[in-house]
N, C-alpha and C positions, 0 to 999 in steps of 0.2 A: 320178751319183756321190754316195755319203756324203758328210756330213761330217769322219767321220775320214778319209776317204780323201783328200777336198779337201788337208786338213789336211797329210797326210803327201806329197801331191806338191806341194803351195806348201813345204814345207822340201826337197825333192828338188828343186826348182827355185831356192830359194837356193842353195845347196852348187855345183850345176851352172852357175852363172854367180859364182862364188867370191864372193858374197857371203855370208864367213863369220860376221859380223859379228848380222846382223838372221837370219841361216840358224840361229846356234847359241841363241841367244834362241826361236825357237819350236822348234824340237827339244828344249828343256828344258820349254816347254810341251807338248808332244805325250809326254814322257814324265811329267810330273806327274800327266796324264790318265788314265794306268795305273793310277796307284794300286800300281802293283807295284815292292816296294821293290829286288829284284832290279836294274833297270828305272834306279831312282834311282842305287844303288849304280857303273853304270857309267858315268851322266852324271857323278855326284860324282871319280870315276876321272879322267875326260877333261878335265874341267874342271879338275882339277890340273894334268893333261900338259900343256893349252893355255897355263896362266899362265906352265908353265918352260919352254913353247920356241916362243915368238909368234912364229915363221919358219916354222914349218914349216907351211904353209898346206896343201899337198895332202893331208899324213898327218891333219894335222886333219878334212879332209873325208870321206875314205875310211873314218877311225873313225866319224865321225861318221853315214856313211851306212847302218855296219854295225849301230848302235845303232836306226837308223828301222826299221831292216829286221826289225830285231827285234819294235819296237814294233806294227809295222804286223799282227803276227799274233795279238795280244794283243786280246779282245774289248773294247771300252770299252761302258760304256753311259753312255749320250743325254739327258739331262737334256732334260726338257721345259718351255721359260721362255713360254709363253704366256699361264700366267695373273699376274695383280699379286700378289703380296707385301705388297705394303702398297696402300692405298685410301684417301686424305685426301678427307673435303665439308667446303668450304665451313669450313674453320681460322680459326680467328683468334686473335692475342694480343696482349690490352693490356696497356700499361703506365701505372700514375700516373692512374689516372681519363682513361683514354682520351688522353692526352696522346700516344703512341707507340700506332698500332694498326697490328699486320702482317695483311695478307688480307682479304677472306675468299681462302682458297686449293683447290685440290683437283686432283687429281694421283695418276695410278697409277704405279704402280714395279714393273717386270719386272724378275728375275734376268738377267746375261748384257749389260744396260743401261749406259751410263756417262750420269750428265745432269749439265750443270752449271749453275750459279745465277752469276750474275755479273752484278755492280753493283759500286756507287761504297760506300764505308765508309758507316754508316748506314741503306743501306737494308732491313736485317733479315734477312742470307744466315744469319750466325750463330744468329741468334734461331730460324728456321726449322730448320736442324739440329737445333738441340740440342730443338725444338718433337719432331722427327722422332723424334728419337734418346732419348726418353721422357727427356729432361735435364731439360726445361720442361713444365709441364702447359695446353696450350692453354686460352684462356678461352670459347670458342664451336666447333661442329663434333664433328667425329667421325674418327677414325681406327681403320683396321682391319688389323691385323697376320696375316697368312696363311703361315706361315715352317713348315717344315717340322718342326726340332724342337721339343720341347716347350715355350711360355712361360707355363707356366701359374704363376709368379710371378718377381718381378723379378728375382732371379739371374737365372734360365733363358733368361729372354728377352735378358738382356746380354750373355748368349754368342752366340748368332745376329745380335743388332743391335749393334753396334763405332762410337761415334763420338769420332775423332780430334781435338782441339781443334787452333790453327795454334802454341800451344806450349804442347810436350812436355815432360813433366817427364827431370830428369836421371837417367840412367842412373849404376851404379856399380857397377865388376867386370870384365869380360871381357863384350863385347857377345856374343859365340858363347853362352858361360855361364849367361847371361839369358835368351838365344831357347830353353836346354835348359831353363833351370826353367818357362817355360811349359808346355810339355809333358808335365812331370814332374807338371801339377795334374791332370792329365787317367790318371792309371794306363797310361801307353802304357810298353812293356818299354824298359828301355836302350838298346837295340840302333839300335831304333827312332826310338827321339829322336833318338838323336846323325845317323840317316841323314835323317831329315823336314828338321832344321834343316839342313843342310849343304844338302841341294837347294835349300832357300830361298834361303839366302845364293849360291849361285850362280846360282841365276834371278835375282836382283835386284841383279847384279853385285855383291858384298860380298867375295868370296874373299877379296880380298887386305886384308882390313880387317878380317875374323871375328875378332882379337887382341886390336883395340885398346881403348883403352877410350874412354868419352863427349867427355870434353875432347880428343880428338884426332884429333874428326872436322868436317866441315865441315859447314854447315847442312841442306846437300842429302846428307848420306849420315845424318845424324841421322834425318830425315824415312824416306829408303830403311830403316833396322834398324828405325823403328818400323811402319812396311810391313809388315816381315817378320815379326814381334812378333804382329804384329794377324793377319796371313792364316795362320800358323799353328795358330791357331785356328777355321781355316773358318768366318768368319761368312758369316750369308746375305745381310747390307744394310751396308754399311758407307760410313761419313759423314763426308767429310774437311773441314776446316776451313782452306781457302786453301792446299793444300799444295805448290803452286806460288810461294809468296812468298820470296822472297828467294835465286832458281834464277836462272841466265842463260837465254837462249833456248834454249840450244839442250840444257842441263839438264831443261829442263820438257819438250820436244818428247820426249824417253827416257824419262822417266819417266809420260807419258802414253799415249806408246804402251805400255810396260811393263804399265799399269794397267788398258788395254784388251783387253790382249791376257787377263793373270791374270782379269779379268771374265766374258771369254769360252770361259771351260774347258767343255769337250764334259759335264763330270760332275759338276762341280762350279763351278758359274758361280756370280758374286755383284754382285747388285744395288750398284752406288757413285754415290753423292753426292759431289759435290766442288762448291765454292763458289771462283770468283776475281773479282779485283777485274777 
């Protein structure tokens, strides 16, 4: 069996044991997969009807089945994550005449991958990221960036490579607002942004929050719009800096899955970094 096939009977088998919950979360992923805004346009629909009538569990499913069914006839194609992205020998960075020295380190990075780094404060998760994330200029070794689009200078490459720090600067405006002018740098028609963004914020649970503005959201949905912010932009490597701090368990547990799954897109998978304590 395929993997889009895989794909589309593991959400035919949430639905069928009413698990709407984790069922409608990767049916949002299996249509993102399309790329067909069509596609988008009736998960953004549903996703509506869901928020105003959270009873009605069967009708949710039966639309929802009706959208797979669609999807399922729709060609995707197959990203192949075999080879590294990126290629780290043998890194290092000092600081202060070797007083702080991280590595030597080396380390491949496949698309489609989630890895994390996790130590105690100090032991140089940050330093490494931002080593990674062309923030800091290593002082020994060699990295090699293999990313599909262009970086043949540093803009270009900042768009494919995205690293997150653990705070984000403040937001001001209408959070929906801000995820549209993204997209508005990029020459994509009207149309088109306002349906890109809307799928995000419903993949990443945000509906009912697209209004509000920065001060009136909590630390863990701050984190989630700048998620959304960032994967709008399709980067190819992207670099979180502890973004599991100050989440309950069972916050992080959602938002990890969430992250693994977005990673794992049949066409557009993206290599993630994450650092916790």
């Amino acid at each position: 069996m395929s993997k889009i096939k895989e794909r589309i009977a593991e959400v035919s088998h949430f639905f069928k044991n009413k698990d709407t919950v984790l069922g409608f979360r990767k049916l949002m992923d299996c249509a993102i997969d399309t790329q067909d805004l069509d596609i988008y346009k009736a998960v953004i629909s549903l996703t509506d009807w869901k928020e105003q009538h959270p009873d009605q569990e069967e009708e949710l499913i039966q639309r929802s089945l009706k959208i797979l069914e669609a999807i399922s006839k729709i060609e995707i194609y197959v990203y192949d994550t075999s080879k590294p992205i990126l290629k780290a020998e043998n890194i290092t960075k000092s600081y202060g005449s070797n007083k702080f020295k991280l590595g030597p380190i080396s380390l491949d990075i496949k698309k489609g991958h989630v890895y994390g780094l996790v130590g105690e404060n100090g032991n140089g998760k940050t330093t490494l990221l931002r080593v990674l994330g062309k923030e800091l200029k290593h002082t020994e070794g060699h990295i090699t960036y293999n990313l599909d689009e262009d970086t043949s200078t540093p803009y270009k490459l900042r768009s494919s490579l995205v690293y997150i720090p653990q705070r984000t600067q403040k937001w001001y405006g209408s959070l929906k607002d801000n995820l549209k002018f993204v997209l508005s740098n990029y020459g994509i028609p009207a149309e088109e942004i306002e349906t890109r963004v809307l799928m995000m914020i419903a993949r990443l649970g945000l509906w009912n929050y697209k209004h509000l503005k920065w001060s009136e959201l909590s630390s863990g949905y701050k984190m989630r719009f700048e998620l959304a912010r960032t994967l709008l932009r399709q980067p190819e490597l992207l670099l979180l800096d502890e973004p599991l701090a100050n989440l309950d368990v069972l916050a992080q547990q959602i938002i990890l899955e969430d992250l693994k799954s977005i990673c794992n897109s049949l066409n557009n998978p993206i290599a993630l970094i994450l650092s916790s304590q």
